[in-house]
C-alpha positions as CSV (number, residue, x, y, z in Angstrom):
1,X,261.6,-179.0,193.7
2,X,261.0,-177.6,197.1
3,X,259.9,-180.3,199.9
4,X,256.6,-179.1,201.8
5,X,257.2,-180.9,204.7
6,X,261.0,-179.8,205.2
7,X,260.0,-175.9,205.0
8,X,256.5,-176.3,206.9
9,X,258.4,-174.8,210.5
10,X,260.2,-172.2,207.8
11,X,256.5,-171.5,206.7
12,X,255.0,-171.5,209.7
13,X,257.7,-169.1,211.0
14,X,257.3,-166.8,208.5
15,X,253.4,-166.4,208.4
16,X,253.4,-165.5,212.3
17,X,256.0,-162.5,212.0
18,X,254.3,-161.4,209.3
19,X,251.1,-160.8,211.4
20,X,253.9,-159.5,214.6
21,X,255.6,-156.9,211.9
22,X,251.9,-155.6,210.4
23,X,250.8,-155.2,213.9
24,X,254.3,-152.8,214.3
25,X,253.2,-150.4,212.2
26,X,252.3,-146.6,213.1
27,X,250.9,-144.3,210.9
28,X,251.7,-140.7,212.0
29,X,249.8,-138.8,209.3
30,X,247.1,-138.6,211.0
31,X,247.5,-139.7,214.8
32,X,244.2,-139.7,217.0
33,X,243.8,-138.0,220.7
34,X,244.5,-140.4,223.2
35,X,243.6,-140.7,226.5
36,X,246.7,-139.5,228.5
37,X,248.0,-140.8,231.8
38,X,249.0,-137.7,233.0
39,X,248.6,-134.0,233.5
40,X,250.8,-130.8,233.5
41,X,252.1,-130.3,237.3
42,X,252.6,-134.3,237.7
43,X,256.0,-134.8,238.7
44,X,258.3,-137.3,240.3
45,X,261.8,-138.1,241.7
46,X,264.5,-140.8,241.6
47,X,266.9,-142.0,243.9
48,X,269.8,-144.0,242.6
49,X,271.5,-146.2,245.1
50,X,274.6,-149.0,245.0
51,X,273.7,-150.5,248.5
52,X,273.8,-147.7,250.7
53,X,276.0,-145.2,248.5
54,X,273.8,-142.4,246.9
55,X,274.6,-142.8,243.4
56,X,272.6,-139.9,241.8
57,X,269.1,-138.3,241.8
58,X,266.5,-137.6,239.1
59,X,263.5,-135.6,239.0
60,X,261.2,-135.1,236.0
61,X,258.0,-132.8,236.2
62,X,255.1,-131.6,233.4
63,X,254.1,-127.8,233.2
64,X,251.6,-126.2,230.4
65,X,253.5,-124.5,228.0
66,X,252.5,-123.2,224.2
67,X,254.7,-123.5,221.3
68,X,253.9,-121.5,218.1
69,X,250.4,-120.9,219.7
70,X,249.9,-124.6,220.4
71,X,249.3,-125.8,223.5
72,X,251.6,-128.3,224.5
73,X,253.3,-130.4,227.6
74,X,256.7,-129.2,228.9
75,X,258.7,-132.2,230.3
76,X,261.4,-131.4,232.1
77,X,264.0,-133.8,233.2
78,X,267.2,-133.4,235.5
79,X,269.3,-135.7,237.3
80,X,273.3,-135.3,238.8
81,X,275.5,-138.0,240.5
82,X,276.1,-137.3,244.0
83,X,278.5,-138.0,246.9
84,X,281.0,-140.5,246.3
85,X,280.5,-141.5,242.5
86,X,280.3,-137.5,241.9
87,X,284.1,-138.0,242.7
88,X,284.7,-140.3,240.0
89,X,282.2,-139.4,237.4
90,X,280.4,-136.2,237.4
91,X,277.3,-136.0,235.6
92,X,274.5,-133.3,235.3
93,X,272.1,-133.5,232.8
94,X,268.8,-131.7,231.7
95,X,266.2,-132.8,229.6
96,X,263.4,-130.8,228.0
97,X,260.5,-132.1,225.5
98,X,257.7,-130.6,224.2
99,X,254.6,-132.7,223.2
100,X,251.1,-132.3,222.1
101,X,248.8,-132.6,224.9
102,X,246.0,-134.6,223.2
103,X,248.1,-136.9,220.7
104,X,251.2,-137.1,222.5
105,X,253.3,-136.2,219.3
106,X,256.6,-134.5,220.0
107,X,257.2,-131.0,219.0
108,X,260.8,-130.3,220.1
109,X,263.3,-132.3,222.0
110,X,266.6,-130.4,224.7
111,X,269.3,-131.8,225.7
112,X,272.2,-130.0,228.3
113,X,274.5,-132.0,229.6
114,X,277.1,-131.7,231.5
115,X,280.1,-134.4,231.8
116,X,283.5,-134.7,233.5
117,X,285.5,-137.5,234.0
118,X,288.5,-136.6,236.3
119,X,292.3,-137.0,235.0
120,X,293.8,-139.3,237.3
């Protein structure tokens, strides 16, 4: 027989992730328009530092675009290592993703990137 007392923390335990893994769940079958943060021609820029070594920069912007007649946000992302860690690990990369402006639902996802580690 199974002592209460013993499994009460167990118990207790397992009724709170219960409530955590409910509250996890996303139904995409029919998402609502949300109130977005941000608009197409938004953009912003990164740069990546060890101390006072550039390390790489990163820029990502939003434009209007349409795909398949609906209007969606273009996301574009790019970022490339620079000066002395573009010796030993050369990086350029470019993102692109396509969402729905109103329900923020992605549409179609790019990636280019470009890698080269040097033969030493």
């Amino acid at each position: 027989m199974m002592d209460i007392k013993k499994n009460k923390p167990f118990i207790f335990l397992l009724f709170c992730f219960s409530f955590i893994l409910k509250g996890q769940e996303a139904d995409v079958s029919d998402p609502v328009e949300k109130i977005v943060p941000f608009k197409a021609g938004e953009w912003f820029g990164f740069r990546i530092h060890y101390g006072i070594f550039n390390a790489s920069y990163a820029t990502l912007s939003l434009t209007q675009d349409t795909i398949n007649g609906i209007p969606v946000i273009h996301a574009k992302g790019y970022g490339k290592t620079t000066g002395l860690a573009r010796w030993f690990f050369k990086v350029e990369d470019h993102y692109d993703s396509f969402f729905d402006e109103k329900k923020i639902i992605p549409y179609h996802f790019i990636r280019d990137k470009l890698i080269a580690i040097p033969k030493i």
